[in-house]
MMTF fields as JSON, N, C-alpha, C and O atoms, coordinates in Angstrom:
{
  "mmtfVersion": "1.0.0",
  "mmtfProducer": "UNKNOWN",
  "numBonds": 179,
  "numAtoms": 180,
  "numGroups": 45,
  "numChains": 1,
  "numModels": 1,
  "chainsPerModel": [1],
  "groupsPerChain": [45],
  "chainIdList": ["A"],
  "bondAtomList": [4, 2, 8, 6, 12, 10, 16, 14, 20, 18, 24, 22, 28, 26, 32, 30, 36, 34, 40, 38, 44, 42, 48, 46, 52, 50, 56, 54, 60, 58, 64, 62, 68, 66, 72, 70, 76, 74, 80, 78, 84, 82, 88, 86, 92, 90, 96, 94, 100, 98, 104, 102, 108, 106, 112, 110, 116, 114, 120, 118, 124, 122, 128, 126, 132, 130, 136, 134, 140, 138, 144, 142, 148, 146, 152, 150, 156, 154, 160, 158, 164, 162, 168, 166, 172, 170, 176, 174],
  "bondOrderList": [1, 1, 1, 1, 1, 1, 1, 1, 1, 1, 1, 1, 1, 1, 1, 1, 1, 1, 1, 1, 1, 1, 1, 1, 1, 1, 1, 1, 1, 1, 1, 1, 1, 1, 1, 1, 1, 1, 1, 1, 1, 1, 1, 1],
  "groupList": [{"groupName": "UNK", "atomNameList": ["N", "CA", "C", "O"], "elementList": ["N", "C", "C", "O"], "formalChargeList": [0, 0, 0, 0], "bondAtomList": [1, 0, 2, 1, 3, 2], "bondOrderList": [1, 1, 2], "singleLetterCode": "X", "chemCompType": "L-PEPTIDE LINKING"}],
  "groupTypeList": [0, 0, 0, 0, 0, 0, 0, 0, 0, 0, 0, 0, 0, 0, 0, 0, 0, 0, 0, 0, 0, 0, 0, 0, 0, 0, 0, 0, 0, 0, 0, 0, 0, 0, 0, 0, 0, 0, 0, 0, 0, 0, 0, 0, 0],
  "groupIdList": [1, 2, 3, 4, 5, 6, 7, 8, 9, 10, 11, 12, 13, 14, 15, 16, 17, 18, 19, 20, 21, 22, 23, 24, 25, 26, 27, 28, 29, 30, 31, 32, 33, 34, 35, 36, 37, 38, 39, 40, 41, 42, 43, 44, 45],
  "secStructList": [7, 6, 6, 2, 2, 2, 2, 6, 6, 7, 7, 7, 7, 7, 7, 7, 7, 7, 6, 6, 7, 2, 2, 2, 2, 2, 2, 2, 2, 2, 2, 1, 7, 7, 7, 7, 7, 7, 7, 7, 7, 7, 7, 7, 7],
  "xCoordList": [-9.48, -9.538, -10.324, -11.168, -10.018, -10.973, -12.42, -13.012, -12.873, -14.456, -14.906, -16.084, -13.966, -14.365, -14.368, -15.07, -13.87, -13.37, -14.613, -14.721, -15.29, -15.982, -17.663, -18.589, -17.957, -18.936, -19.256, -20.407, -17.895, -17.615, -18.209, -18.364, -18.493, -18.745, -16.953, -16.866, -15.94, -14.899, -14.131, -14.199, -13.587, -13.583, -12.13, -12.021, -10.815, -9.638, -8.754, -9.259, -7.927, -7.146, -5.687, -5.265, -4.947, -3.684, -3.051, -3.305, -1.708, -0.692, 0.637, 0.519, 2.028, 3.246, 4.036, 3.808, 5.182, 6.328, 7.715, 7.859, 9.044, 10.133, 10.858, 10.723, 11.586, 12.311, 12.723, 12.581, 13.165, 13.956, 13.241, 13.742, 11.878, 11.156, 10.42, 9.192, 11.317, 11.447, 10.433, 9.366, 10.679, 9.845, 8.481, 7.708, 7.957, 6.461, 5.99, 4.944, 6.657, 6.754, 6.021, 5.019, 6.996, 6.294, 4.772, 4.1, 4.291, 3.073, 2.295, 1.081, 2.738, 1.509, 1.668, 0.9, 2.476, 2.645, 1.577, 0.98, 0.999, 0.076, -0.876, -1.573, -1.43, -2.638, -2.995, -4.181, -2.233, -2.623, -1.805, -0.652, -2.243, -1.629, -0.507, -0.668, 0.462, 1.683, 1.318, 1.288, 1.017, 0.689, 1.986, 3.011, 1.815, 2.976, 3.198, 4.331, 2.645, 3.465, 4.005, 3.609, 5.294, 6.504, 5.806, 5.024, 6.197, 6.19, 7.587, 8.619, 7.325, 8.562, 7.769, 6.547, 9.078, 9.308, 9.98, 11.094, 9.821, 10.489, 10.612, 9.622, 11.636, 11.517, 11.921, 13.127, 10.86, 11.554, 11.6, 11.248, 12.263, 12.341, 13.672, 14.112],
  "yCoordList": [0.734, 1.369, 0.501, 1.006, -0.945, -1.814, -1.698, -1.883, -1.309, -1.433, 0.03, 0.375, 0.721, 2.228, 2.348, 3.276, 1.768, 1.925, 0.414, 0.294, -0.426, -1.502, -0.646, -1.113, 0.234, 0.994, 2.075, 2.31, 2.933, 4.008, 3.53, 4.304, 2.379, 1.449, 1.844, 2.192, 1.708, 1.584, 0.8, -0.34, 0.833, -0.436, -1.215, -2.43, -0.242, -0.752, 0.111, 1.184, -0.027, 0.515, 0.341, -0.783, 1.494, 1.481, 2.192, 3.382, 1.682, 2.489, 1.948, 1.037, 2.841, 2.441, 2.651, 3.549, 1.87, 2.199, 2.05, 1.448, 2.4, 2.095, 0.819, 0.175, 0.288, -0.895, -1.08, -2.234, -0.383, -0.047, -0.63, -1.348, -0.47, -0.9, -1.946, -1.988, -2.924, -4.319, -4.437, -4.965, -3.888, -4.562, -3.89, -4.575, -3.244, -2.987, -3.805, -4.424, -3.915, -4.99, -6.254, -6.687, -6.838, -8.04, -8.193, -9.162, -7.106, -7.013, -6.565, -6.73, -6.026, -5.698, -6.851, -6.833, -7.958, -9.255, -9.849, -10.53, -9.764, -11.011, -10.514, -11.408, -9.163, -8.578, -8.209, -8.438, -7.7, -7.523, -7.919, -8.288, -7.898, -8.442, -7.314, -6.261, -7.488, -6.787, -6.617, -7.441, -5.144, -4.982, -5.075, -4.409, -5.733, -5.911, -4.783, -4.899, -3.441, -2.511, -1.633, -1.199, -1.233, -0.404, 1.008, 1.147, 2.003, 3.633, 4.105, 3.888, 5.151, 5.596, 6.953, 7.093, 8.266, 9.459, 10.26, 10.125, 11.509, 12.55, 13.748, 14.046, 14.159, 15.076, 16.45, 16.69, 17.665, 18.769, 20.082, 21.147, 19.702, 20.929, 20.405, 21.085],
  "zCoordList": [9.636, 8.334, 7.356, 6.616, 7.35, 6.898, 6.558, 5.495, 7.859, 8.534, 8.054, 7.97, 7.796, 7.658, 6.134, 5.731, 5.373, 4.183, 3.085, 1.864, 4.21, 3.824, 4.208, 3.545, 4.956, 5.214, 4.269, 3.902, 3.76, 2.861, 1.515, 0.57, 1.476, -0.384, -1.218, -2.395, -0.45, -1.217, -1.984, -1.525, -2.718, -3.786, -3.346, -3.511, -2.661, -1.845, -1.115, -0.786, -0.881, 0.321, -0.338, -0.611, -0.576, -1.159, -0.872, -1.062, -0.161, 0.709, -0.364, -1.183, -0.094, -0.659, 0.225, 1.036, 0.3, 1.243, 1.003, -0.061, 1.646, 1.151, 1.135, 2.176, 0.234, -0.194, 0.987, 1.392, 1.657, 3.236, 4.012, 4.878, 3.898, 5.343, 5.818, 5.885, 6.198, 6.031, 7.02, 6.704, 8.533, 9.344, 9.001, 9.67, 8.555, 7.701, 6.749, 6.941, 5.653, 5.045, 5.166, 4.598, 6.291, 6.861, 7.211, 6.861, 7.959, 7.936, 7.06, 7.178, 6.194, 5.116, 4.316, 3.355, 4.381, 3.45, 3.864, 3.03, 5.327, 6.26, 5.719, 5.24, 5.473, 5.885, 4.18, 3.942, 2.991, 1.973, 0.697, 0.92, -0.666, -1.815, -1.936, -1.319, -2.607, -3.247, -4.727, -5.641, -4.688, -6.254, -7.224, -7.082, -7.92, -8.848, -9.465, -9.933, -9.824, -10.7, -9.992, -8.91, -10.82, -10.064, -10.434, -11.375, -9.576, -9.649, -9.968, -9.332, -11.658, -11.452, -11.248, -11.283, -10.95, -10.997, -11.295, -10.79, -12.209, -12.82, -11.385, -10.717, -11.192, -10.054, -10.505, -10.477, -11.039, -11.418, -10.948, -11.456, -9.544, -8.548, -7.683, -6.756]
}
């Protein structure tokens, strides 16, 4: 996705995941920065 996304002229690559999902986590710690801002949400359905 790197190589595809470094060919594309893209500027980054941004995924989110759950507090829960520790063993993911770990690897996206090796491989990319932890954006510091939180997401909230209004849910109106």
């Amino acid at each position: 996705l790197v190589r595809e996304g470094r060919a594309q002229g893209w500027r980054r690559i941004e995924w989110e995941t759950g507090d829960e999902n520790l063993i993911a986590q770990r690897l996206y710690d090796r491989i990319a920065s932890l954006d510091p801002v939180k997401r909230y949400r209004i849910d109106l359905a």
